[in-house]
PDB file of N, H, CA, C and O in Angstrom:
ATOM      1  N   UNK A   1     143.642  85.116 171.632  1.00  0.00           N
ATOM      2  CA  UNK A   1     142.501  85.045 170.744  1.00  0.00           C
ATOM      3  C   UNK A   1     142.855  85.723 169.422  1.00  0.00           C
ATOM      4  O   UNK A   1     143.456  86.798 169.429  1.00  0.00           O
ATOM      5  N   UNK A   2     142.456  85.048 168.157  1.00  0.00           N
ATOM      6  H   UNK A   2     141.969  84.175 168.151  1.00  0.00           H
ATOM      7  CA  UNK A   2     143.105  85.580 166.952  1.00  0.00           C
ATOM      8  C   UNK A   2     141.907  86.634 166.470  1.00  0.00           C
ATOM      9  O   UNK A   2     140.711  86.456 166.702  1.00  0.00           O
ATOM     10  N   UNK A   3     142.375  87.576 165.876  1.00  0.00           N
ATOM     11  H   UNK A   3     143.346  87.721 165.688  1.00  0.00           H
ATOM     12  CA  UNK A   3     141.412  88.325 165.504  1.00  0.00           C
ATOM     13  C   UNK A   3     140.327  88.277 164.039  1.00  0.00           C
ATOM     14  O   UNK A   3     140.898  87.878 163.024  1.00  0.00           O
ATOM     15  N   UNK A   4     139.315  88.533 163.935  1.00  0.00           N
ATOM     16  H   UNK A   4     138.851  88.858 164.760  1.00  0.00           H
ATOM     17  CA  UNK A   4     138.422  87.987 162.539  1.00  0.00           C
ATOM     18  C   UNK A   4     138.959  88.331 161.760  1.00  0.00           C
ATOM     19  O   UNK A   4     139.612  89.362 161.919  1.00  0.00           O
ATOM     20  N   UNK A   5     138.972  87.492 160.207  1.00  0.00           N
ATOM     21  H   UNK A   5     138.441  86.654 160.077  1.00  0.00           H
ATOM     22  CA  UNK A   5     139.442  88.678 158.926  1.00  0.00           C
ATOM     23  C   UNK A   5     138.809  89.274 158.523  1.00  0.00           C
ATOM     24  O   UNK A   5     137.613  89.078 158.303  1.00  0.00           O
ATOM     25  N   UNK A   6     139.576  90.365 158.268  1.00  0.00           N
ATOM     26  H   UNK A   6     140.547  90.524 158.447  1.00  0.00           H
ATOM     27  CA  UNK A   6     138.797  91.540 157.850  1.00  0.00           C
ATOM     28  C   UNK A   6     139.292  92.222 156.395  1.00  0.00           C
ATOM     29  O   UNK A   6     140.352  91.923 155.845  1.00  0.00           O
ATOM     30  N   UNK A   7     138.362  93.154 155.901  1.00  0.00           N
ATOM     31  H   UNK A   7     137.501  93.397 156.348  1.00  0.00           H
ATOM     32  CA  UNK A   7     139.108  93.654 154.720  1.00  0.00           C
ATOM     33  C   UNK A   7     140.267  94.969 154.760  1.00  0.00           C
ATOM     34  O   UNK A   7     140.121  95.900 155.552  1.00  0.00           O
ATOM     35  N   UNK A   8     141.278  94.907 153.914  1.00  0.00           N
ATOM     36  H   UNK A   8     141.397  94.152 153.270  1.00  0.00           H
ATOM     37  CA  UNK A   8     142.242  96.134 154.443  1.00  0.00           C
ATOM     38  C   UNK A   8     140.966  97.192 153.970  1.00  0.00           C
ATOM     39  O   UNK A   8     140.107  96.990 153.112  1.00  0.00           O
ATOM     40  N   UNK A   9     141.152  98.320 154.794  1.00  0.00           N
ATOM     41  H   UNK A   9     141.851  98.485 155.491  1.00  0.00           H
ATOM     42  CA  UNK A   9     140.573  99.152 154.039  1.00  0.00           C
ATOM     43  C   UNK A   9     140.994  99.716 152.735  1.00  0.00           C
ATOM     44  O   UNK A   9     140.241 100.300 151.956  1.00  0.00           O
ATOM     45  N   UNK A  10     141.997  99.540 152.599  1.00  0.00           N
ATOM     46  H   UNK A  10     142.608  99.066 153.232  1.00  0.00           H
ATOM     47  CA  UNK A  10     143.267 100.273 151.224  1.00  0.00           C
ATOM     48  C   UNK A  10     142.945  99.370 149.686  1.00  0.00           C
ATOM     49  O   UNK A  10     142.517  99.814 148.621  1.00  0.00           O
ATOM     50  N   UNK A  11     143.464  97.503 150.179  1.00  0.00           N
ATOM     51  H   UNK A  11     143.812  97.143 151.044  1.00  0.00           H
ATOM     52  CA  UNK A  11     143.694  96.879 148.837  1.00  0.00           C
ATOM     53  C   UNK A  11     142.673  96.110 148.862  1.00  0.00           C
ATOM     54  O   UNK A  11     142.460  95.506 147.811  1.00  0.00           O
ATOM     55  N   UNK A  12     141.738  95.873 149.997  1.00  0.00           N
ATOM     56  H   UNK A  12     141.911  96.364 150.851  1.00  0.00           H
ATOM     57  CA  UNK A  12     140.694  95.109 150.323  1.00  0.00           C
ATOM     58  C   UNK A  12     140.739  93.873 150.114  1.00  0.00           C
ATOM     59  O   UNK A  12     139.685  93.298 149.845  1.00  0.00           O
ATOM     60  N   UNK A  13     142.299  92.943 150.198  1.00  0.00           N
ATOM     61  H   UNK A  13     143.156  93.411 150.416  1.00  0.00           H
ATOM     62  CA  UNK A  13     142.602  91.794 151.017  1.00  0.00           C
ATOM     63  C   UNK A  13     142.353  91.735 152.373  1.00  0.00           C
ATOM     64  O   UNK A  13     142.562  92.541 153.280  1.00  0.00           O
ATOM     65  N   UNK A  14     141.799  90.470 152.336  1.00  0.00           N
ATOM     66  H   UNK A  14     141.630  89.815 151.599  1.00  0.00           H
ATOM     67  CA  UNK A  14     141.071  89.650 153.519  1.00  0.00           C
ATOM     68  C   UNK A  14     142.143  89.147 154.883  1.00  0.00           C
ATOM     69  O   UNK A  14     143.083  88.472 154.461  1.00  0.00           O
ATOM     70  N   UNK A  15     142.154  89.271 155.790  1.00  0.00           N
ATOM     71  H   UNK A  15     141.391  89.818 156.133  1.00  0.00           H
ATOM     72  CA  UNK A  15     142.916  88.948 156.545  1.00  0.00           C
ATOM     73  C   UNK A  15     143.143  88.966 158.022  1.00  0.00           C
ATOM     74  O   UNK A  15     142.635  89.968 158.526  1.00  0.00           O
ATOM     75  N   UNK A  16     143.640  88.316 158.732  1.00  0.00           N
ATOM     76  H   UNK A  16     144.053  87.503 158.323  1.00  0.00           H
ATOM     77  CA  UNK A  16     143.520  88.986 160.517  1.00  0.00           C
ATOM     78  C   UNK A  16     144.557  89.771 160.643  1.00  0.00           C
ATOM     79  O   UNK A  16     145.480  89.853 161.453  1.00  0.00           O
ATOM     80  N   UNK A  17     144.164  90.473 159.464  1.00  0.00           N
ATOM     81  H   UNK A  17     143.414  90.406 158.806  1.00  0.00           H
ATOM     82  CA  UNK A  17     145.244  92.282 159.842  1.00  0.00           C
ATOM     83  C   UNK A  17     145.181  92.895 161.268  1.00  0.00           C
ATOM     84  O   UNK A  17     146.267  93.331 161.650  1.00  0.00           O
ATOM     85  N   UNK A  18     144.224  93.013 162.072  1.00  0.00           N
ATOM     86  H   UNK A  18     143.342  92.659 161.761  1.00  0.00           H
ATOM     87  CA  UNK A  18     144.471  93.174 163.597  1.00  0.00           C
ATOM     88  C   UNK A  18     145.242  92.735 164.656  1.00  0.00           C
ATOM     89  O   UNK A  18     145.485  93.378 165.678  1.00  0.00           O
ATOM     90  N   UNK A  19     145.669  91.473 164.346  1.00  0.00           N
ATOM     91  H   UNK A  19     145.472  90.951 163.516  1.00  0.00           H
ATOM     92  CA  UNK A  19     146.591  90.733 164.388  1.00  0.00           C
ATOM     93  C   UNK A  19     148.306  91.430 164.533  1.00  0.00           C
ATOM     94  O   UNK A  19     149.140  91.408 165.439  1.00  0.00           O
ATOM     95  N   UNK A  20     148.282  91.986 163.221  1.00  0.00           N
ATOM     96  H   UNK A  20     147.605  92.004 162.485  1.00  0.00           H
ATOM     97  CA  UNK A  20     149.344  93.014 163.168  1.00  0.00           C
ATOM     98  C   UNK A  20     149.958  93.874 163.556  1.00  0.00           C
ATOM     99  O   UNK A  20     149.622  94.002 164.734  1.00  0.00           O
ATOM    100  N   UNK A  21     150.843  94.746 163.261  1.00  0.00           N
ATOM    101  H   UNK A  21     151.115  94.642 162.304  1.00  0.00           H
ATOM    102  CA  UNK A  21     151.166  95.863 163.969  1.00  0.00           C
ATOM    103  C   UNK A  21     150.469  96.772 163.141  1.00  0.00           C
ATOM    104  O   UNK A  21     150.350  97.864 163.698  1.00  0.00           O
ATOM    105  N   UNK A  22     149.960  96.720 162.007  1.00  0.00           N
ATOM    106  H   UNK A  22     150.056  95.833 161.555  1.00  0.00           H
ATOM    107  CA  UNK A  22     149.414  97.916 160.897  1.00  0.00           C
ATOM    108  C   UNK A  22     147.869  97.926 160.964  1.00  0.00           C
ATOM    109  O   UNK A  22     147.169  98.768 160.402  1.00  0.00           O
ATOM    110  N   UNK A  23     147.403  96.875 161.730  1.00  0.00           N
ATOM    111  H   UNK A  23     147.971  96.190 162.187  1.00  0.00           H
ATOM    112  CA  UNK A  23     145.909  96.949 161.472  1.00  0.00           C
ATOM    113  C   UNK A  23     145.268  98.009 161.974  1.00  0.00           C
ATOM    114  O   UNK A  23     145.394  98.695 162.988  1.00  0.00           O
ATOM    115  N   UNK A  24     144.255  97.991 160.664  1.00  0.00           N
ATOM    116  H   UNK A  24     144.153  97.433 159.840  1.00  0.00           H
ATOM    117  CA  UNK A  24     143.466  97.173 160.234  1.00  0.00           C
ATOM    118  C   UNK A  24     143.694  97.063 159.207  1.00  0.00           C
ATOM    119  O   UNK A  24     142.937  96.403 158.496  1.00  0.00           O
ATOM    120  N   UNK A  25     145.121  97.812 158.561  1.00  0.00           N
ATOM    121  H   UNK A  25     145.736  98.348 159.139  1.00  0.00           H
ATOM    122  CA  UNK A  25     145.818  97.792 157.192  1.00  0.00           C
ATOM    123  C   UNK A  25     146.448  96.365 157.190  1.00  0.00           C
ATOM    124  O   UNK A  25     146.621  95.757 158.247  1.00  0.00           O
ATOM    125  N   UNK A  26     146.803  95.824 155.918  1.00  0.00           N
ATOM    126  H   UNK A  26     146.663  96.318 155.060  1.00  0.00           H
ATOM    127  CA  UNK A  26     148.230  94.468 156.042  1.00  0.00           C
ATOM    128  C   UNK A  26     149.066  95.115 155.916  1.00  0.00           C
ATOM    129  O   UNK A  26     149.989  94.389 155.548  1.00  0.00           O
ATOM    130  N   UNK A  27     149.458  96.292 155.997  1.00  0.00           N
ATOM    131  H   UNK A  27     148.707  96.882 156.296  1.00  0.00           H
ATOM    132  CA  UNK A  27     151.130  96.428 155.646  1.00  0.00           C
ATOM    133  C   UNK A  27     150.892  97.898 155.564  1.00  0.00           C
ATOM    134  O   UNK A  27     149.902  98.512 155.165  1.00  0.00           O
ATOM    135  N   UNK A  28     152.214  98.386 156.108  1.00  0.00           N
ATOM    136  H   UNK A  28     153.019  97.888 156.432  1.00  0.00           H
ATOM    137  CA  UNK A  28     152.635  99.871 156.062  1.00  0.00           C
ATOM    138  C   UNK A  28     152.518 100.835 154.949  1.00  0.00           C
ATOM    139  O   UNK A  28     152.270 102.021 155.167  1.00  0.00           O
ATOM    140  N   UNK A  29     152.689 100.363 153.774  1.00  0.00           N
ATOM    141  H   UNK A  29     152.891  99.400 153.596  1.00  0.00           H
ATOM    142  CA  UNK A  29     152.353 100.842 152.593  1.00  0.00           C
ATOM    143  C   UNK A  29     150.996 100.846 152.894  1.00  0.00           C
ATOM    144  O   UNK A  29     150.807 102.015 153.231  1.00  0.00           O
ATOM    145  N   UNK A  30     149.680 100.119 153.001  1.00  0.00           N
ATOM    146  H   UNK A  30     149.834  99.170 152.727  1.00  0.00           H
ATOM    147  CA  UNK A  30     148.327 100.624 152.974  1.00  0.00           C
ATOM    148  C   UNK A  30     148.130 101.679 153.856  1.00  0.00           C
ATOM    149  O   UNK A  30     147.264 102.539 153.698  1.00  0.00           O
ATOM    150  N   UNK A  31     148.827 101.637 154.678  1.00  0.00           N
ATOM    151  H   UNK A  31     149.531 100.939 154.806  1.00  0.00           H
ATOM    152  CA  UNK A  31     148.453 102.436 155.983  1.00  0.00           C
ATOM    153  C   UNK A  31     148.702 104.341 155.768  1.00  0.00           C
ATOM    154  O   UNK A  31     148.129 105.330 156.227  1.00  0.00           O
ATOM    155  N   UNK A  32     149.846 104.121 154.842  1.00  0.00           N
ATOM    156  H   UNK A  32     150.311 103.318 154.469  1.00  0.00           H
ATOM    157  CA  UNK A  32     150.543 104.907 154.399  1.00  0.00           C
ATOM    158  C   UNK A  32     149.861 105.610 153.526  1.00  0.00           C
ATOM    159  O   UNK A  32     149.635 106.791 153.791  1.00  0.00           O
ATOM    160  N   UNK A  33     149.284 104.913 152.031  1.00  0.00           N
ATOM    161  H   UNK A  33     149.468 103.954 151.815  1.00  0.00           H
ATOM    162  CA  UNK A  33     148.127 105.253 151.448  1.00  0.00           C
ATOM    163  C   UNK A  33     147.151 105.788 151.872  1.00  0.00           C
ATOM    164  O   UNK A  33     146.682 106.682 151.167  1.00  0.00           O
ATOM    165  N   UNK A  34     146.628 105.540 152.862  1.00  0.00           N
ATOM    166  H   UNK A  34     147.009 104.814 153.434  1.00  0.00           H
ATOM    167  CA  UNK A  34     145.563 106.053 153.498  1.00  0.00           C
ATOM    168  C   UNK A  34     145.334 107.180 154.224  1.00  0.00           C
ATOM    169  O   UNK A  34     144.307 107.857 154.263  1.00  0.00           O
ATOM    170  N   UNK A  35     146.580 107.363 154.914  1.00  0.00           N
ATOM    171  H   UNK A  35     147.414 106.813 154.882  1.00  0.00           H
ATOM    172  CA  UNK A  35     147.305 108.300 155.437  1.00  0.00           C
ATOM    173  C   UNK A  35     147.154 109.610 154.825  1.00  0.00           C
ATOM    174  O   UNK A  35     146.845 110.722 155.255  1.00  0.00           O
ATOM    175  N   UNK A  36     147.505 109.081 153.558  1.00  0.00           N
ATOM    176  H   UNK A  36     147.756 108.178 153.209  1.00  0.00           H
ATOM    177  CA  UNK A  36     147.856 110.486 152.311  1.00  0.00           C
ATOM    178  C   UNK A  36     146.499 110.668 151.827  1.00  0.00           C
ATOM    179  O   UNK A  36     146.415 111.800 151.350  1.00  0.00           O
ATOM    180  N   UNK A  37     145.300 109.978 151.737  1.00  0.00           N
ATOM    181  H   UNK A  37     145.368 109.059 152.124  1.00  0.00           H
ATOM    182  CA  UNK A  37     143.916 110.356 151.849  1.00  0.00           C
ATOM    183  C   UNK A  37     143.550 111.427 152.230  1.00  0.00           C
ATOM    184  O   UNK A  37     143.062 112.468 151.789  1.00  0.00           O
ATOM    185  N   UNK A  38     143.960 110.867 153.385  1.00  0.00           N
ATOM    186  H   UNK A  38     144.356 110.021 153.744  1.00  0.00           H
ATOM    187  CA  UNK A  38     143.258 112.216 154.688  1.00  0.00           C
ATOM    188  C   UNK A  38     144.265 113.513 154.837  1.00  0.00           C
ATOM    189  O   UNK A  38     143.973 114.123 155.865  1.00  0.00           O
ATOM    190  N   UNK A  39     145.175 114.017 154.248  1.00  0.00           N
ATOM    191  H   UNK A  39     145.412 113.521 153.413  1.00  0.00           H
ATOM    192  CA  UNK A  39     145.982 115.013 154.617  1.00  0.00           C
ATOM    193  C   UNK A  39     145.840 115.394 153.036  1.00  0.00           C
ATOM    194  O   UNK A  39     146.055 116.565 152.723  1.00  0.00           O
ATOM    195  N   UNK A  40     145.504 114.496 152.079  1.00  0.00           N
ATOM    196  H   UNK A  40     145.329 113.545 152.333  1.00  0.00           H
ATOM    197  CA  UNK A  40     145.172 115.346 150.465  1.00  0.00           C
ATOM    198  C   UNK A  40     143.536 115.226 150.581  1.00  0.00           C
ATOM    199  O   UNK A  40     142.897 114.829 149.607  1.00  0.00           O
ATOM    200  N   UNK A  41     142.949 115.550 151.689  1.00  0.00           N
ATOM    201  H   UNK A  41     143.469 115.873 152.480  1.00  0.00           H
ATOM    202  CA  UNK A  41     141.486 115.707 152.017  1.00  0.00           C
ATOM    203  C   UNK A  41     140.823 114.641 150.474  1.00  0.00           C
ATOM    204  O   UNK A  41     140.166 114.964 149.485  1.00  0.00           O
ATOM    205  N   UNK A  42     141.213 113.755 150.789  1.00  0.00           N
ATOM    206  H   UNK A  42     141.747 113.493 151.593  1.00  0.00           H
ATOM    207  CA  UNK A  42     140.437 112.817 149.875  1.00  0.00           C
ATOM    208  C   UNK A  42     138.960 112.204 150.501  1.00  0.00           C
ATOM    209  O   UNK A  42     137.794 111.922 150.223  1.00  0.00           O
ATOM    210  N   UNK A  43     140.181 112.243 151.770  1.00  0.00           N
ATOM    211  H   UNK A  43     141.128 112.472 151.996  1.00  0.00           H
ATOM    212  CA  UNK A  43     138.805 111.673 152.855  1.00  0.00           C
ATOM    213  C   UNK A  43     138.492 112.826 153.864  1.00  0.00           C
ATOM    214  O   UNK A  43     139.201 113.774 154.201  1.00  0.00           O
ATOM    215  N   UNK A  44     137.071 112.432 154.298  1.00  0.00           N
ATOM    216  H   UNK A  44     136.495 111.662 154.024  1.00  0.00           H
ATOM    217  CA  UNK A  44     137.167 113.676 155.327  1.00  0.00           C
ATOM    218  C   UNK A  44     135.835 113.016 155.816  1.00  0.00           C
ATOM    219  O   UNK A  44     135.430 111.978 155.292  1.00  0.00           O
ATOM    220  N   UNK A  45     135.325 113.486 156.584  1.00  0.00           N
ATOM    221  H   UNK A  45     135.654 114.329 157.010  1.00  0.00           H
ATOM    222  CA  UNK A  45     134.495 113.647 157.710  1.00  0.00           C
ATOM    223  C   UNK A  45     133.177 114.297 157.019  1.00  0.00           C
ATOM    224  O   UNK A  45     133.470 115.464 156.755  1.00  0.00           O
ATOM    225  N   UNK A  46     131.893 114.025 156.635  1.00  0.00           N
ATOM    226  H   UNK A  46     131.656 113.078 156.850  1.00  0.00           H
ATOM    227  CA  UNK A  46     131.211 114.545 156.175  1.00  0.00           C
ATOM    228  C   UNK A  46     130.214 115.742 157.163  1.00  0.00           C
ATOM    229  O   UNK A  46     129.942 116.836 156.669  1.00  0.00           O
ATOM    230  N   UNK A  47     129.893 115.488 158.114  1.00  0.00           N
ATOM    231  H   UNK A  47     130.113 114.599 158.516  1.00  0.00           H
ATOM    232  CA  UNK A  47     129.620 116.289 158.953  1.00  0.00           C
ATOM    233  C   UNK A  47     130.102 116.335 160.339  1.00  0.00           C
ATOM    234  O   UNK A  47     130.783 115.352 160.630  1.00  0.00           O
ATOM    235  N   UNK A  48     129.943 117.193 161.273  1.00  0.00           N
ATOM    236  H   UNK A  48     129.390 117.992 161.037  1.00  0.00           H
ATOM    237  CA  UNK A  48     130.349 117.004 162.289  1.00  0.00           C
ATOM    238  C   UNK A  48     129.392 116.413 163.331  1.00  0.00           C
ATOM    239  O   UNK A  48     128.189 116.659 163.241  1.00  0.00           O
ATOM    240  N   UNK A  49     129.773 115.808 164.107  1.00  0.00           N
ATOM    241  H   UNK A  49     130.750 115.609 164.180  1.00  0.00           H
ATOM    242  CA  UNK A  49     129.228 114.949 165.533  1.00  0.00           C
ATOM    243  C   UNK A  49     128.472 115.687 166.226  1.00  0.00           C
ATOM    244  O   UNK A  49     128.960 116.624 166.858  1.00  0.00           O
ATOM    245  N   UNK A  50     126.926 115.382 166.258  1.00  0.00           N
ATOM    246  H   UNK A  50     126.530 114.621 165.744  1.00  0.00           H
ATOM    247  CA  UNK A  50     126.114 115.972 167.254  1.00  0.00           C
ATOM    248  C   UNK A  50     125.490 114.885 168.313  1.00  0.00           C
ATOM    249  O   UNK A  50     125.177 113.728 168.030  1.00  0.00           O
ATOM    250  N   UNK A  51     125.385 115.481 169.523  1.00  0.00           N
ATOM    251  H   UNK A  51     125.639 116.420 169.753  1.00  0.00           H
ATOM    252  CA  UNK A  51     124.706 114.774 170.347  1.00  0.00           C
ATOM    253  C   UNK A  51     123.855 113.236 169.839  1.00  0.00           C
ATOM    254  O   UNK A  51     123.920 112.127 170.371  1.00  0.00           O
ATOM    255  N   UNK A  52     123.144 113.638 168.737  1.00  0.00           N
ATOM    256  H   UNK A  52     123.092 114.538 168.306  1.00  0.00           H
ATOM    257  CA  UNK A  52     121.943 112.952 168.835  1.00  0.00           C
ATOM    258  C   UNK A  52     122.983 111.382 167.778  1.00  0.00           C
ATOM    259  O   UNK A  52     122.632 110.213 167.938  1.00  0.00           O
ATOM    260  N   UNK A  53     123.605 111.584 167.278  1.00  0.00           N
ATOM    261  H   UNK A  53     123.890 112.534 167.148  1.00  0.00           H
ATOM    262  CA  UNK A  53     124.622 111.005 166.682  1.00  0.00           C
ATOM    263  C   UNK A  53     124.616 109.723 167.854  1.00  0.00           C
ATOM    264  O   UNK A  53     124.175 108.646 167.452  1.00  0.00           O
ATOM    265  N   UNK A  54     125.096 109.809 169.305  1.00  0.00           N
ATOM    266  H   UNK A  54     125.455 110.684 169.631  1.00  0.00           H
ATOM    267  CA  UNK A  54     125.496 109.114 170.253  1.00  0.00           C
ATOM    268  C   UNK A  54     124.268 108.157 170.776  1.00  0.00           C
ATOM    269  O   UNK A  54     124.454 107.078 171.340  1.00  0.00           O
ATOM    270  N   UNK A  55     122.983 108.730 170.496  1.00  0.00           N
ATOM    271  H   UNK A  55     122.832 109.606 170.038  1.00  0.00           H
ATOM    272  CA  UNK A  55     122.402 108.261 171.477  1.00  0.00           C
ATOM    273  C   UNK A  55     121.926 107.089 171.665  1.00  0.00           C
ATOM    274  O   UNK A  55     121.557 106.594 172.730  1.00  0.00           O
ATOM    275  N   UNK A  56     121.932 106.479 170.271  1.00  0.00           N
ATOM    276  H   UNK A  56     122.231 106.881 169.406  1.00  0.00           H
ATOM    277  CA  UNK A  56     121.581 104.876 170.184  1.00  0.00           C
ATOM    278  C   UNK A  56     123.008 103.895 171.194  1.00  0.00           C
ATOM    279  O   UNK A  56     123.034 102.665 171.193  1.00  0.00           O
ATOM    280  N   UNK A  57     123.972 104.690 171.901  1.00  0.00           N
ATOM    281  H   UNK A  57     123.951 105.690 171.902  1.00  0.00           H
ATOM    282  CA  UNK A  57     125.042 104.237 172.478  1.00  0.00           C
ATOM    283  C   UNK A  57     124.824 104.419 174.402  1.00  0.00           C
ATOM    284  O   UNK A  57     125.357 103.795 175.320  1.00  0.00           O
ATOM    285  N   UNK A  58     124.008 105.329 174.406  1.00  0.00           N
ATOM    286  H   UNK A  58     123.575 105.836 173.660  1.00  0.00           H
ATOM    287  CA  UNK A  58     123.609 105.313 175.657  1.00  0.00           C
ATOM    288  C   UNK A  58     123.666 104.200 176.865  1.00  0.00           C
ATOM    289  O   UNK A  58     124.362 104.116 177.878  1.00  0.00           O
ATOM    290  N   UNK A  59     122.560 103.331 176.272  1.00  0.00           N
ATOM    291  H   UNK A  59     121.995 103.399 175.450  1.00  0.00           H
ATOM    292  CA  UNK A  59     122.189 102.188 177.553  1.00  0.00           C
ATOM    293  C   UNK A  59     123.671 101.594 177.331  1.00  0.00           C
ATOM    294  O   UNK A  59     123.925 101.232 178.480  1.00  0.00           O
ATOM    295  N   UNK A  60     124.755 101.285 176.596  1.00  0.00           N
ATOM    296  H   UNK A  60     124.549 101.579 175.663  1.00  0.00           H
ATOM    297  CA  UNK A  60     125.861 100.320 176.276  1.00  0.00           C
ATOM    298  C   UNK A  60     126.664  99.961 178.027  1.00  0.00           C
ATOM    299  O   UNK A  60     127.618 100.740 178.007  1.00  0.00           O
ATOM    300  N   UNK A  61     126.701  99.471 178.935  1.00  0.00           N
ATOM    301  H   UNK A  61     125.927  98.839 178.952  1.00  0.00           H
ATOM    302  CA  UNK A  61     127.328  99.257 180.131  1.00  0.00           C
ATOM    303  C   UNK A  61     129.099  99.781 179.553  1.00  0.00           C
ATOM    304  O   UNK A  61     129.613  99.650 178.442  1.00  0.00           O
ATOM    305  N   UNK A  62     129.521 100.236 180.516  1.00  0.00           N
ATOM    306  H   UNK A  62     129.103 100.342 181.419  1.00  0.00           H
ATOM    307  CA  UNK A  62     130.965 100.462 180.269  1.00  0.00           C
ATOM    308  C   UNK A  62     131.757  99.033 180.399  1.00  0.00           C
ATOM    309  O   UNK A  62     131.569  98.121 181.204  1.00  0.00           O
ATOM    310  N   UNK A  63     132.735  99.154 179.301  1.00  0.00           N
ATOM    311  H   UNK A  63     132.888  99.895 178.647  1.00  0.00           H
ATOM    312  CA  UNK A  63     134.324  98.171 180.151  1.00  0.00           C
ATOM    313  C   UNK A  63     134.536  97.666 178.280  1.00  0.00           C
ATOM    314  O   UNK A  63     133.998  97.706 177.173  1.00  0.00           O
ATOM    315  N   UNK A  64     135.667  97.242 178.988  1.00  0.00           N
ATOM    316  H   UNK A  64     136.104  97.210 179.887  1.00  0.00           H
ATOM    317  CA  UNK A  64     136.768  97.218 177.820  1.00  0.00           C
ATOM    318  C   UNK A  64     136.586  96.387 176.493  1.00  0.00           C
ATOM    319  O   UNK A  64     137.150  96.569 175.414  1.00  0.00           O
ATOM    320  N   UNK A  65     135.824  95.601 176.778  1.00  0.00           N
ATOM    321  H   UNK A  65     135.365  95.453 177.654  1.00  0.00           H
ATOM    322  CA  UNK A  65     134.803  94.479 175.164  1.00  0.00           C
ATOM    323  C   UNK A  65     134.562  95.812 174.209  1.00  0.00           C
ATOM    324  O   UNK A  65     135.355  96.051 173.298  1.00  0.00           O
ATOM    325  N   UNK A  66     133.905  96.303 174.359  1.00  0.00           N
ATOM    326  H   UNK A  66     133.261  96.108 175.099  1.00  0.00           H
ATOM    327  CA  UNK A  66     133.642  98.049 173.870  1.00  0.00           C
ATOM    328  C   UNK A  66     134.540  98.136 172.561  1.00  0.00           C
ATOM    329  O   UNK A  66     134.105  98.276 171.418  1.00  0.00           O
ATOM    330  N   UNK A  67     135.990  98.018 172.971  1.00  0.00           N
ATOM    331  H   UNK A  67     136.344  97.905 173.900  1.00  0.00           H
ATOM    332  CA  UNK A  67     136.730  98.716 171.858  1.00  0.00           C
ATOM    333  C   UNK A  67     137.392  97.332 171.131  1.00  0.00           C
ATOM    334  O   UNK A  67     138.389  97.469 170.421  1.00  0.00           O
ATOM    335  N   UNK A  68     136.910  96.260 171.299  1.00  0.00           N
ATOM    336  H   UNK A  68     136.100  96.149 171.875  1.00  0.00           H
ATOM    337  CA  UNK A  68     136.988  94.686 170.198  1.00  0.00           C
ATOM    338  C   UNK A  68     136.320  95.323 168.903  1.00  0.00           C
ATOM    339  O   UNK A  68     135.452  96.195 168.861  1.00  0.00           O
ATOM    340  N   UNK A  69     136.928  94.687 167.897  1.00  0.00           N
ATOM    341  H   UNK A  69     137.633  93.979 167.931  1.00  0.00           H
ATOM    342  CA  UNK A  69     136.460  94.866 166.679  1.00  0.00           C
ATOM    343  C   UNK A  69     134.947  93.840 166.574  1.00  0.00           C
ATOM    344  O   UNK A  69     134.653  92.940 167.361  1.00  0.00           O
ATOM    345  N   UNK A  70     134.344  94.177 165.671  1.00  0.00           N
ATOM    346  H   UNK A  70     134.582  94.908 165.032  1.00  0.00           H
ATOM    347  CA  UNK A  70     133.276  93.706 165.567  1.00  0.00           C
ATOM    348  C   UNK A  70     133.335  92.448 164.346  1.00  0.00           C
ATOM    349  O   UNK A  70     133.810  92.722 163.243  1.00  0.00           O
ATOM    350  N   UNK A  71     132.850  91.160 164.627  1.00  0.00           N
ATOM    351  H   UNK A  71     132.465  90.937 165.522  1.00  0.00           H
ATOM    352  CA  UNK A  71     133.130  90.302 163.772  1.00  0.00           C
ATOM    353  C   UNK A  71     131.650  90.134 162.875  1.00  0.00           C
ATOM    354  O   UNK A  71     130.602  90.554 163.364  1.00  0.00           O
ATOM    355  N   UNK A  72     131.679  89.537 161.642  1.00  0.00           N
ATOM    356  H   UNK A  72     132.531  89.196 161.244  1.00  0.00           H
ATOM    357  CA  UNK A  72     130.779  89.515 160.734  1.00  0.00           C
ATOM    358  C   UNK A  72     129.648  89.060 160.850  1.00  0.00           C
ATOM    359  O   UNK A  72     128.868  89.096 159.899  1.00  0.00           O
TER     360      UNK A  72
END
């Protein structure tokens, strides 16, 4: 099954980057970029995870569909 296109997060070309070995990036260089985001705290985490965060996830049945990307 091919995966939806999606946008890189980096150059925001369209593509079935999941598909890949870099996804959800197209290419190692985005991945790479992004990379350097988060370790030059460009990006970060705005708050931290509380309980109540989860709970609209509750009723969800377990098993492996779960971690499929979500298509448009």
């Amino acid at each position: 099954m091919k995966s939806p296109q999606v946008k890189c997060p980096t150059c925001k070309k369209r593509g079935p980057w999941f598909d890949g070995k870099f996804g959800p990036f197209c290419s190692k260089r985005c991945r790479l970029i992004d990379l350097g985001k988060w370790l030059g705290e460009e990006h970060a985490i705005s708050e931290p995870l509380r309980p109540g965060h989860l709970e609209k996830f509750a009723d969800l049945p377990p098993g492996s569909d779960l971690d499929q990307p979500q298509t448009d």
